[in-house]
N, C-alpha and C positions, 0 to 999 in steps of 0.2 A: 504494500500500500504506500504510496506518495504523495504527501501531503501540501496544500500550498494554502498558508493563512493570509488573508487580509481584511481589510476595513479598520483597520488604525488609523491614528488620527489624533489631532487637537481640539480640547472639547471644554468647555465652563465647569464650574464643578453643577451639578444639578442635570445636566445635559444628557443624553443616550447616544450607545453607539451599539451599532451591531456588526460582530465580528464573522468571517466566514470562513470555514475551510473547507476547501471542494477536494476530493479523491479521486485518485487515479485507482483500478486495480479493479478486478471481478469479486473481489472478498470484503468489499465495502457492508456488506450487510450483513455480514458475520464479527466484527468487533465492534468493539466496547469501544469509544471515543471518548477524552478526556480535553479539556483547556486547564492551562497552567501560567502561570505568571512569573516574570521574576524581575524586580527593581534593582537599582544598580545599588551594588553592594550587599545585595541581599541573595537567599538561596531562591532557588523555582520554587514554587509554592502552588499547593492543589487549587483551582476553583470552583471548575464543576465534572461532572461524569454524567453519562448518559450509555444506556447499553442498547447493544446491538439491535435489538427490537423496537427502542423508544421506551418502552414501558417502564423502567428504571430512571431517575435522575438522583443526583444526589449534587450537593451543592457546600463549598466553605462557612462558617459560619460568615464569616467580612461578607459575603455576597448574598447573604441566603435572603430572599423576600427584593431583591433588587436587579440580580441577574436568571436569567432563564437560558437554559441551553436546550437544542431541537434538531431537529436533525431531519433528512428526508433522502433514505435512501435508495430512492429510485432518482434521484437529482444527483448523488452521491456528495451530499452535505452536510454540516454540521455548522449550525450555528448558536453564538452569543450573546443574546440580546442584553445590554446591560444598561440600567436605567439608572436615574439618579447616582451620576457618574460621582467620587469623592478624589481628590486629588491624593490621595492614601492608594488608588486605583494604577495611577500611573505606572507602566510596567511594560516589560514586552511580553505579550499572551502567546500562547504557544499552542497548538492542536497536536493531540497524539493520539496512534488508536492501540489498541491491544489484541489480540486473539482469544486471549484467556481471562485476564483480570478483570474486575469491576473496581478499580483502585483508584485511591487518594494518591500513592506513591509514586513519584517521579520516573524510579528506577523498573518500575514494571510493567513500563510501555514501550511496545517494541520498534516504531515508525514515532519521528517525530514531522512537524511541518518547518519552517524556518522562522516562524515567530512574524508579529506585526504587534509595531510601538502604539502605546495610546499612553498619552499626556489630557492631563486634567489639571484646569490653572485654576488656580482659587478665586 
């Protein structure tokens, strides 16, 4: 699977953005998809998970009740909806999928995308 993130961007704090990552690969509908974050100076960091089917989401606490992740695999999509952006937000977001895991953890996603920047100014 090959991944490519975008819809980053500069954004007010308050503001929405929605982030995308389209697939390449016939096995799109069989992983677990995840978005991940990391600020500079800081580690990658979970934000939300979403499994193969849709049926599953789970979300960071920082985000829960403000981002929404979706996905539509016959588009071979995943996307981020994230509303009421906080400049706490600011980071590069990363799309990853897995074959197996429905994880929080970084290290057990096998396909990453190449990340796309979102800045949020106060």
């Amino acid at each position: 699977v090959q991944l490519q993130a975008s819809g980053g961007g500069l954004v007010q704090a308050g503001d929405s953005l929605r982030l995308s990552c389209a697939a390449s690969g016939r096995t799109f509908d069989s992983v677990n998809m995840g978005w991940f974050r990391q600020a500079p100076g800081k580690e990658r960091e979970f934000v939300a998970a979403i499994k193969w089917s849709g049926a599953s989401t789970y979300y960071a606490d920082s985000v829960k009740d403000r981002f929404t992740i979706f996905r539509d695999n016959a588009k071979k999509v995943v996307a981020l909806q994230m509303n009421s952006l906080k400049p706490e937000d600011t980071a590069i977001y990363y799309c990853a999928a897995d074959r197996y895991y429905f994880s929080t953890y970084p290290h057990e996603y096998e396909y990453w995308g190449q990340g796309t920047k979102v800045t949020v100014s106060s």
